[in-house]
N, C-alpha and C positions, 0 to 999 in steps of 0.2 A: 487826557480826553481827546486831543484831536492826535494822538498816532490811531486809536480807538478808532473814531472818525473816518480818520484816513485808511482803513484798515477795512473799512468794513464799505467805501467807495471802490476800493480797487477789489475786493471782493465780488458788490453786485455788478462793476461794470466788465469784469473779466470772465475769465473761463468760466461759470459758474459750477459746478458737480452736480449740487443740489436742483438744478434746473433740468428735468426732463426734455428731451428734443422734440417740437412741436412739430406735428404731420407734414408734410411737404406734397408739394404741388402733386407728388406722382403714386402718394405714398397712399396706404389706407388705414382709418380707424378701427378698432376693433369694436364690436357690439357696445354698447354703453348699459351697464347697470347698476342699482343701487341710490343710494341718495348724498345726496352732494350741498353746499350752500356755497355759492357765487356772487361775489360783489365786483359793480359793475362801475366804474367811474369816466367820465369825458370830458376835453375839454378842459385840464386839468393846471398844466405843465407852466406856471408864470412862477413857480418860486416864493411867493407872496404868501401873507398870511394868510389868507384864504384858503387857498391850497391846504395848508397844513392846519387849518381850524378842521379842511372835513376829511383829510388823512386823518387828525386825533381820533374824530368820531368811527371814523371809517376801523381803526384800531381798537377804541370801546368795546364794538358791536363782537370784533373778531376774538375779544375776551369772551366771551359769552357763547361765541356760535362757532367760535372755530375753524371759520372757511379758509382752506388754502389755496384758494385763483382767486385773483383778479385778472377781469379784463377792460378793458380803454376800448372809448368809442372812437378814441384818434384826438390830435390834437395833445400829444404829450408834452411836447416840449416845444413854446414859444421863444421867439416866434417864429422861427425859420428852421425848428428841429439839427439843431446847433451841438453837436458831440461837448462842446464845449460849457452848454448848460446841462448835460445828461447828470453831472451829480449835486446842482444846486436847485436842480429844477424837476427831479423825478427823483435818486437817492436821498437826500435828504430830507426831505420832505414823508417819503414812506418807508422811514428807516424800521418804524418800528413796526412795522410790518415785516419787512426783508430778515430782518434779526432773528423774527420766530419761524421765516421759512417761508412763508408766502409767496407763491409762484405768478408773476403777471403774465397775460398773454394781451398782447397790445394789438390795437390795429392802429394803419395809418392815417392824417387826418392830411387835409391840405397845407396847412406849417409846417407838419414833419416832413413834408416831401420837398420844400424849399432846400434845403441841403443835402448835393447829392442822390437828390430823389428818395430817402430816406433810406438807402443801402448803409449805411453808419449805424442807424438804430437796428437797424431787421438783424444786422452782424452784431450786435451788442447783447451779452446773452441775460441781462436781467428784464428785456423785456420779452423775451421769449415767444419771439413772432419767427427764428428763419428764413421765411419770405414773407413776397408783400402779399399773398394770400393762402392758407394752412385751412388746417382742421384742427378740434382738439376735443377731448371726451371727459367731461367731470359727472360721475354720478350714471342716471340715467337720460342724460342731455348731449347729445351731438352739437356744437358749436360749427359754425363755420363764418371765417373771418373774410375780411373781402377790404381789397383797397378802392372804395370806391372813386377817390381822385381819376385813376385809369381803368378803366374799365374797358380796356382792350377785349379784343376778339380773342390772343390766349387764354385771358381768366374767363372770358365768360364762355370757352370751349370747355374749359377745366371745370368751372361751377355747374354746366349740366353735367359732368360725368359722376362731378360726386353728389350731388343731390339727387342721381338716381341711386348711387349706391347707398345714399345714406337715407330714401326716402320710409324706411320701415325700422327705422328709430324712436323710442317713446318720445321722444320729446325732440326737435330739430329747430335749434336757433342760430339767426344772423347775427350778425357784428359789421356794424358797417359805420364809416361817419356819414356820410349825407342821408338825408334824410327821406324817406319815401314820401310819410307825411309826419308834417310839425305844425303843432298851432302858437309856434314862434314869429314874431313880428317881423323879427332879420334879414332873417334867409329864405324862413318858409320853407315849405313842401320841394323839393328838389324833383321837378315833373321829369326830365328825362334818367334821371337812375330807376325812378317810378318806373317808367315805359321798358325800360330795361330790361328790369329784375320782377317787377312786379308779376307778371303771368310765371315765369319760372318759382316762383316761393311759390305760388297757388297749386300749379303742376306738381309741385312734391310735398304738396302740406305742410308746408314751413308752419310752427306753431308762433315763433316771437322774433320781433327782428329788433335788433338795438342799434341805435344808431346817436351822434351827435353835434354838433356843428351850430346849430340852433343852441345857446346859452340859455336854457330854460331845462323844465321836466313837463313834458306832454306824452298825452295817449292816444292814439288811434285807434278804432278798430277798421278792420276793410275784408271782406272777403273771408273771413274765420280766422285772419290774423291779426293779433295781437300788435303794436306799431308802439314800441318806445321811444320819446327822444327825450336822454340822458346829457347836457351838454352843463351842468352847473359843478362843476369838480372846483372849479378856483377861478378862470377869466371871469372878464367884465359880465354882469348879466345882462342878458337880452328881455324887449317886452313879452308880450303874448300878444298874441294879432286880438282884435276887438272882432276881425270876422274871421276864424280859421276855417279850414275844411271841415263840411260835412263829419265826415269821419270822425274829426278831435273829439275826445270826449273829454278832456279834460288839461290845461295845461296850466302850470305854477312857474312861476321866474323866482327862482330860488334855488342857494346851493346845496346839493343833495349828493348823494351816489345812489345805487338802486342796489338791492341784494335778491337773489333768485335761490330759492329750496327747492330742489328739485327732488321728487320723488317717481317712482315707476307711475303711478297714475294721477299724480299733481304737480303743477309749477308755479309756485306763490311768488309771485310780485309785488315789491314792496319799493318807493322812495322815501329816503330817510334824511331828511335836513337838519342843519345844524342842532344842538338842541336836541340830537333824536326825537325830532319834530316827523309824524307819520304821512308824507305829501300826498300819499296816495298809494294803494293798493287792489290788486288781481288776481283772483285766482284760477288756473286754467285745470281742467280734468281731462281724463279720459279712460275709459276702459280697459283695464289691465288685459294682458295681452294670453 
């Protein structure tokens, strides 16, 4: 059992094969079609039972549905994104995930950049980020990942480029950990990636943005987008503000992951907590193209 173990640690943290090379900074997507299901996890990376109560479920669900990506709102590995917890604190814990093939795409969170500024994880190929900001295409879904810790003037020169090239995609969603808006107690609304980002996702019809950092599951709406925040993978839970933004329409402090079906003229949003306990659910349209 543990050469097994062992075996299958130096598998996800090395070369992997089976891991696709995610879009890079200069690179382009190809069109996105067809239908896809994606589960989304943040917030995650302590190692703890927790973690691995909603890995199991997280694993349940993918008996049934079959999705092969995940992607992380950030915050993978606490608490300082430490090479040295990458297999007791992310392999292990979604082993049985890894086993059947399942591809992560991660973003960065503010811990993971604590070591090395996270250049350790982005070179580690099981979580299949290559830099600290990509693209990636499952379905009929354009993803675009973003490290919002930096939000330098190269990434946010890079993110207009490709959100015009990506802006006539069915379906166009962020990944980000900070949050535009949260109706979490913690952290809250993080107003300057808001002021940032926010007019650029309007300017290209950004349909969903995921984000985490806030230890809760809340929703926003603002402007015809869609506003997740995904932060209950396994850390400490956080409250829910008693006055959030306008915007919240809804927020739970409870651990969840989120799963997204995406289809050419639908993208169903769903939180699913412990329990496969149903936290909340969205459905987005649009008219086929």
């Amino acid at each position: 059992m543990r050469t097994r173990a062992t075996a299958l640690v130096a598998l996800a943290l090395g070369a992997c094969s089976n891991v696709p090379p995610a879009d890079g900074p200069s690179n382009r997507v190809a069109g996105a079609t067809g239908n896809a299901v994606v589960a989304i996890v943040g917030d995650a990376g302590t190692g703890g039972s927790v973690q691995r109560n909603v890995a199991a479920e997280m694993c349940r669900l993918q008996e049934r549905l079959g999705f092969e990506v995940v992607a992380t709102t950030g915050d993978n590995i606490y608490p300082e994104g430490s090479p040295d917890d990458f297999a007791t604190k992310f392999v292990r814990p979604y082993r049985c995930l890894l086993t059947r093939g399942v591809r992560f795409r991660a973003s960065l969170g503010n811990h993971d950049v604590l070591t090395d500024g996270g250049h350790q994880m982005i070179a580690t190929p099981a979580f299949g980020m290559k830099n600290r900001y990509y693209t990636f295409a499952a379905g009929s879904a354009l993803f675009v990942v973003l490290d919002s810790t930096n939000l330098d003037d190269e990434q946010l020169a890079w993110l207009d480029r490709r959100l015009h090239e990506l802006s006539g995609a069915p379906w166009l969603i962020v990944l980000l950990h900070h949050p535009p808006y949260s109706g979490g107690a913690e952290h809250g609304s993080d107003t300057a990636v808001r002021a940032a980002l926010e007019p650029r996702f309007d300017a290209a019809g950004v349909d969903l943005v995921l984000s985490g950092h806030d230890h809760v599951y809340s929703r926003a709406e603002a402007s015809g987008i869609t506003y997740v925040v995904t932060g209950g993978g396994g850390a400490r839970l956080y409250p829910c503000s008693q006055e959030p933004p306008a915007e919240v329409v809804t927020c739970r402090s409870a651990h969840h992951f989120v799963v997204l079906k995406v289809s050419e003229t639908t993208l169903r949003v769903r939180s699913i907590g412990l329990g496969g306990e149903i936290l909340d659910r969205v459905r987005l349209t649009r008219s086929p193209s």
